[in-house]
N, C-alpha and C positions, 0 to 999 in steps of 0.2 A: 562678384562671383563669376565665374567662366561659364559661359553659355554652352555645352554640346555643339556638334557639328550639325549642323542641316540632317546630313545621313543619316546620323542618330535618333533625332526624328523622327524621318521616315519610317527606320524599321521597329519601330515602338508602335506602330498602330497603323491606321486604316486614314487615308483622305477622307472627307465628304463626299467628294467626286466618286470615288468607290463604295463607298456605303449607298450612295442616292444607288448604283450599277447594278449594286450586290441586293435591294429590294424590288427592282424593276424584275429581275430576272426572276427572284420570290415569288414577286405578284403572278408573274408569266404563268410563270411553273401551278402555282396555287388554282390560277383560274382552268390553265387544263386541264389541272385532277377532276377541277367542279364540271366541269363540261363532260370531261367522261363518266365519271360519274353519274350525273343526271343522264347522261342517256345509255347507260347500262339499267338504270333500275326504269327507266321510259320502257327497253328493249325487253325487260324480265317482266315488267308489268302488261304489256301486249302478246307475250309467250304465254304469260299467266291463263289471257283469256281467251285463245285460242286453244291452250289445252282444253279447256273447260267446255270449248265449244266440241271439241270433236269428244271427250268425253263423254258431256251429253248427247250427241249424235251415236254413239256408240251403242249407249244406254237404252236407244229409242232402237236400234237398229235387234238389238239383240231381245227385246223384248217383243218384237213386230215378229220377230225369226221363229222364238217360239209358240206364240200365239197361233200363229196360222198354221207353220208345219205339224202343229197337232192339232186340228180343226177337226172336228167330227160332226155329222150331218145330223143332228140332234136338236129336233124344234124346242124351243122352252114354253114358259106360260109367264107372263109379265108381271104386275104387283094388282092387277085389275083380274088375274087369274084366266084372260083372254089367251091364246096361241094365239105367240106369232107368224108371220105372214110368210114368212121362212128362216130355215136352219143356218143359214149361210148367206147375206147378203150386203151388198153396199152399192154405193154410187146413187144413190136414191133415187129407185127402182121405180118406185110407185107416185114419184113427184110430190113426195108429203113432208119433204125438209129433214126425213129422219139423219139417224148418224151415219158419219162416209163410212164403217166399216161394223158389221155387226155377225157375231160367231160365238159357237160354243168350241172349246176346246178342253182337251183329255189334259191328262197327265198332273193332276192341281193337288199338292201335297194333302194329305188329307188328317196329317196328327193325330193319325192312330187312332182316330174314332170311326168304327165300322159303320157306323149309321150315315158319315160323311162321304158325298160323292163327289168322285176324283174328276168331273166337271165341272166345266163356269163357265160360266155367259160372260162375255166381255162385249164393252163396241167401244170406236175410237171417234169421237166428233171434233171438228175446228168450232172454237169458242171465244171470240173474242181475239182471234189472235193468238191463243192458245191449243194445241194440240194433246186435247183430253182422252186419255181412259178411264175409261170406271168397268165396276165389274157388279155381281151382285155373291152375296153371302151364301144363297140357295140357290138351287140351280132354276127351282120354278117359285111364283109366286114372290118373289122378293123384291123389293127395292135398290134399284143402283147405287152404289157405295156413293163414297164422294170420290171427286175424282182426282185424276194422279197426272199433275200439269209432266209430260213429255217433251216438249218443245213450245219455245214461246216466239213471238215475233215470227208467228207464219202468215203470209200476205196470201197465199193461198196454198189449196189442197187439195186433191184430185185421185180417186183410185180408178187401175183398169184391171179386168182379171183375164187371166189366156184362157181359150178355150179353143180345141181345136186349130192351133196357131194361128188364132185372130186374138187380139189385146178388145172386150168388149168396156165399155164406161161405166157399165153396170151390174148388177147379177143379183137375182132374186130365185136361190135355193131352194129345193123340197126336202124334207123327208125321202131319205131312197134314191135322193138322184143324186150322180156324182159331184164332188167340189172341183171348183177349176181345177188347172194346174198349178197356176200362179197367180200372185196377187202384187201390182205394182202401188207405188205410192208413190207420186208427184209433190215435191212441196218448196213452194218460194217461202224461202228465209229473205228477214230483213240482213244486210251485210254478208250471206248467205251468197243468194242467189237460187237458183233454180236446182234440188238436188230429185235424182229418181230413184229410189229401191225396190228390188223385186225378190219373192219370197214366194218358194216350193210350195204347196199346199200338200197336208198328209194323202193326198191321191198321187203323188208321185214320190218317190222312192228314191233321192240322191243316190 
């Protein structure tokens, strides 16, 4: 029987030599999808938690905002039925390890029951590394809720409040006597850094 030409051959198929070429380049190809790949979802997974950071930051920022700019000079009575020491105070005034931030403030939904007053005691403590609020159900006489983790992984936390354009470390409020102007909050985060917020008191009028 007659053998075809060589040529013939040829154009019937593929070398080995070209098939080994034509998977080399597969492989190439294959592994740079995988490379970009893994570091688009590396890149979406560090976006992820960076939103989440400034969300939470947000969260803490906007709830600081209205806590204080509606502060009312309003002593309460504790769950021991004692008054406190003052209406408006932090940086622990009196050297007794109390909370960095402690206030009554207005404006507290009250669901339409008349009996319910549209204030609440709130204070803000570092715990562990956690930056807690609690609040209490009544405005005198009650127990502090459980608290409401704000920020975690805080290495430290520090308030100052303006008065008279001096920043003082401390403040221990009356009855009847004015609230600063402003209330700063200093706090190192882990992977953070060092962040400062400062926040109107309803004694001044943006």
């Amino acid at each position: 029987m007659a053998q075809p030409p060589a040529g013939r051959l040829r154009d019937s198929g593929f070398t080995l030599v070209e098939m080994l070429v034509a998977l080399v380049i597969l492989g190439l190809i294959t592994a740079g999808a995988v490379t970009i790949m893994s570091a688009t979802v590396d890149n979406q997974r560090v976006v992820g938690v960076r939103v989440g950071d400034i969300g939470r930051l947000q969260r803490l920022r906007a709830i600081l905002k209205a806590d204080i700019g509606q502060a009312a000079p309003r002593a309460v009575r504790g769950s021991d039925g004692q008054p406190a020491l003052a209406s408006f105070y932090g940086g622990d005034p009196w050297g007794g390890g109390g909370p960095l931030l402690a206030l009554t403030r207005r404006g507290v939904e009250t669901m339409g029951d008349p009996a319910r007053s549209s204030l609440q005691y709130v204070e803000y403590a570092l715990v562990d590394g956690r930056l807690e609020r609690r609040s209490r159900n009544a405005l005198d006489g009650a127990p502090l809720g459980p608290p409401q983790i704000l920020a975690e992984e805080v290495q430290a936390a520090a308030v100052a409040f303006l008065h008279e354009g001096q920043w003082e470390p401390s403040w221990k409020g009356a009855p009847g006597l004015p609230l600063p102007q402003a209330v700063r909050l200093d706090l190192t985060l882990k992977g953070e850094g060092e962040l400062s917020m400062q926040f109107l008191t309803s004694a001044i009028t943006p």
